[in-house]
N, C-alpha and C positions, 0 to 999 in steps of 0.2 A: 436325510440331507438337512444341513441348518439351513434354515431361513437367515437371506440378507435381512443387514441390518436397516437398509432400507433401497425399497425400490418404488421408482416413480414410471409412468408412460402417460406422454405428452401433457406433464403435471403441467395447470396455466393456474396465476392469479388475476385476475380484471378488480380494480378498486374504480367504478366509473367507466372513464375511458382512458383511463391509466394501468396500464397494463405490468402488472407487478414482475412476474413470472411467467417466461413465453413458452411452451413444448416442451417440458423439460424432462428429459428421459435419465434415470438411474436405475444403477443395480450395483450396492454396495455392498461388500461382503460383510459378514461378521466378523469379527473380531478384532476391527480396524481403528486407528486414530486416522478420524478423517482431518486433514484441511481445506477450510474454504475461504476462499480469499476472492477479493474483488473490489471495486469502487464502490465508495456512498452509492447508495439507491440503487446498485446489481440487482438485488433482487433475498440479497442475504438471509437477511430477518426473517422474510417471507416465508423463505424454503425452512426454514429453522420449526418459526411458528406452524407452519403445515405438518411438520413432521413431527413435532409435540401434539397437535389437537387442537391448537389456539384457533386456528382458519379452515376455513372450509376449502377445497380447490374448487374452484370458477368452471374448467373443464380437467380431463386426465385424471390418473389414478394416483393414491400415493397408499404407500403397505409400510409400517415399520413393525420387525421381529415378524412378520408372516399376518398383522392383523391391521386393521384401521386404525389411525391414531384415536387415541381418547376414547374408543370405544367400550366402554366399563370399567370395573375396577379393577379388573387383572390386568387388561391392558398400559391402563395411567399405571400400575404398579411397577412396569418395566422398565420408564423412560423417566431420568431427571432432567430438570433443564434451569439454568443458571440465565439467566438474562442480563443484557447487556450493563442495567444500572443494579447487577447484584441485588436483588430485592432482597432486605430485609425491613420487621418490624420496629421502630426507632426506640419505643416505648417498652418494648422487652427485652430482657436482661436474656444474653448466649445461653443461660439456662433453661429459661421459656421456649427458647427456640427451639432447644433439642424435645421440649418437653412436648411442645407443638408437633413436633416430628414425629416423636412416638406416637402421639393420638392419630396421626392423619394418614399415618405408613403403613400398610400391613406387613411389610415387609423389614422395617426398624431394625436396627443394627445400632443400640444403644452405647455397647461398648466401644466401637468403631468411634460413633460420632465423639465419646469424652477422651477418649485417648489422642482423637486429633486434635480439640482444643486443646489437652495438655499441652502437644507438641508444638501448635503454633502459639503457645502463652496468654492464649486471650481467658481472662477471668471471668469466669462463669457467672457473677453479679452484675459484669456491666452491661450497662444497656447500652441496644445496636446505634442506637443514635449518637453515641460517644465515641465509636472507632473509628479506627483509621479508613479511609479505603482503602488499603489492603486487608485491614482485619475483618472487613466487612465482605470482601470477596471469598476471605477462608472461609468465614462463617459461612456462607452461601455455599461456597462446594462444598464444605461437611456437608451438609443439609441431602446434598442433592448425592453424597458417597453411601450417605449411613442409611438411605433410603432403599439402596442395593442395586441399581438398577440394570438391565442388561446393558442399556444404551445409554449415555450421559451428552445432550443436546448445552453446547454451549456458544453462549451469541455473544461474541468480542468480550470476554471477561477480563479481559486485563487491559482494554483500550488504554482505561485512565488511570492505570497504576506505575509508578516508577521503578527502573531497573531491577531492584533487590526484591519490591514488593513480587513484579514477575516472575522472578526465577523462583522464589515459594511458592508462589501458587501452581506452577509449572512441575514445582518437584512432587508435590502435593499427588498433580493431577497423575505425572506419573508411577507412583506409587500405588495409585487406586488398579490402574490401567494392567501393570504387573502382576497385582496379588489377584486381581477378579476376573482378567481376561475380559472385559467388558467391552464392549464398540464406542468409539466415541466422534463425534462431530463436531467440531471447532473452529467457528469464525473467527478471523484478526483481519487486521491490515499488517499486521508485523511479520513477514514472512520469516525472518531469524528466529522469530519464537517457533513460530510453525514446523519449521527443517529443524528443531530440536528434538520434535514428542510425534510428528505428523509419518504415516508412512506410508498418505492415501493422497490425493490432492483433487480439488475442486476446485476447475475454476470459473467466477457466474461474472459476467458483465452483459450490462442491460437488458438485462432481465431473461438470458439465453445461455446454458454450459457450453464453454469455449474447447473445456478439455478434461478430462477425469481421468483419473488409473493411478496405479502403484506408484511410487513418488520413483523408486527406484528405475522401472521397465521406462519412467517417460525422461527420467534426465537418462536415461541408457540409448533413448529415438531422436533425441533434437541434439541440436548441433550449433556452433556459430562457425559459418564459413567467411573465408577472410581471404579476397584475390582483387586480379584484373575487373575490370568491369564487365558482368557478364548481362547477355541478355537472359531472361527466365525462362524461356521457350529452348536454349540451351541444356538447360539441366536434364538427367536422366528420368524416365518415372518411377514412381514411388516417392520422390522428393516433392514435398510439401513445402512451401514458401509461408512464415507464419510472418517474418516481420524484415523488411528491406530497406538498404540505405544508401545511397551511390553516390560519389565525387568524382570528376574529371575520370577518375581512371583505375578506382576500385571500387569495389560491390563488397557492403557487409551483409550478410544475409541469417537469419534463424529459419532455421528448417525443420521439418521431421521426416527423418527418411528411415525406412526400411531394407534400405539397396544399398550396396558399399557405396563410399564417397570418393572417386576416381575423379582427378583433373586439376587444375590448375589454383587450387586452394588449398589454404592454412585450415585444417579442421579442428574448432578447439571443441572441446566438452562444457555444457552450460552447468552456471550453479542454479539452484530452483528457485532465485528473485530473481534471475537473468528469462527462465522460461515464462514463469505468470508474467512479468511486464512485458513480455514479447505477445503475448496472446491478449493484457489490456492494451496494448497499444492496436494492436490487431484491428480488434472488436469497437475501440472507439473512433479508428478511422472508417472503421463500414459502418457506421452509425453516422460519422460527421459526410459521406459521400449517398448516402442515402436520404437524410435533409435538405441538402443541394437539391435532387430531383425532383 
């Protein structure tokens, strides 16, 4: 049986009395592009950083590929991870870089990483302090491709890159995704990037998963309903109310339901920025009615 590519039970972070990551339970499969998506300070990074080895968990467990993050050198050998500001060294020329890789990898894939510079045209003398950002985030995912890894850990890699630079780095990623069958994890705010390469979803607001599963099975379970104004105690069960809106005399509703949709409403089909903002909107209204008390 494969090992998820990561599973967590009642993962917490505490920095203080700030509480990063609340209970948070996973079990992702392999072989998947995950997305995770949510508001500044969800909890993003965190989950990210836990599941590379960067953090410790506070309480709960977290497993990637069947083992502890960072737990020796076969384990780090499985897991790349790209960070938000694309790290690279300023002062070394794309050649060091790869050269750097080879030494540090046991797992190197030398050919991989100079056929993808070719591709993306960065010159193997420049140094990383003279590229673009976007040449500086290829550079970065080579790094983290030609390293091999089962699971490629990615924290908002294209936040600050513009449209063209995106769609490269995108085609990039999924070209790796294709030929390796690798799992991958990928934070944005961009959800149209996401619903391009993504075919898992996450979603983390305040520090607690709102909703996870196949990108497919969850836009297949929610709904936007569009009628008369109903009361919710109305509804049938199995209907789940994620996000409501009522005027004089009609009720918009997002729901997830499991049960046919019988009765006096327009059923449409959500797209997948229509559900994640339905679930932030969700989770930041039980957060602003929970400060009240």
């Amino acid at each position: 049986m494969t090992e998820p590519a990561l599973k967590a039970v009642g993962l917490t972070k505490r920095y203080g009395r700030h509480l990063a990551l609340s209970d948070c339970t996973l079990d992702i499969p392999a072989g998947r592009v995950v997305g995770l998506v949510g508001p500044n300070g969800a909890g993003k990074t965190t989950l990210l950083q836990l599941a590379a080895g960067m953090l410790l968990p506070t309480a709960g467990s977290i497993e990637v590929l069947g083992g502890k993050p960072a737990t020796g050198s076969e384990q780090l050998a499985k897991v790349g991870f790209v960070a938000q500001d694309t790290p690279t060294y300023a002062n070394l020329s794309v050649a060091e870089h790869l050269r750097f890789g080879a030494s540090t990898n046991p797992r190197w894939d030398q050919a991989t990483a100079q056929e993808r510079v070719a591709q993306i045209g960065l010159n193997p003398q420049q140094k990383a302090g003279k590229l673009s950002g976007g040449q500086r985030a290829q550079l970065a995912l080579t790094l983290a491709i030609a390293k091999q890894p089962e699971l490629l850990i990615l924290d908002e890699p294209v936040a600050s890159l513009d449209p063209m630079a995106r769609r490269e780095f995108l085609k990039g990623l999924m070209s790796f995704t294709a030929e390796h069958k690798a799992s991958v994890i990928m934070s944005s705010h961009l959800v149209s990037d996401l619903e391009r390469v993504c075919d898992y979803l996450i979603v983390l607001v305040a520090s607690q998963i709102r909703v996870a599963g196949d990108v497919d099975d969850l836009l297949a379970g929610h709904f936007r309903l569009v009628g008369l104004r109903t009361d919710l105690a109305d509804l049938p069960p199995g209907v789940q109310v994620i996000e409501e809106s009522h005027v004089e005399r009609q009720s918009t509703l997002i729901v997830r339901a499991d049960v046919p949709l019988d009765g006096p409403f327009a059923v449409e089909q959500l797209s997948l920025e229509d559900l994640v903002l339905a679930y932030m909107a969700q989770a930041t209204s039980r957060v602003a009615e929970e400060a009240v008390r």
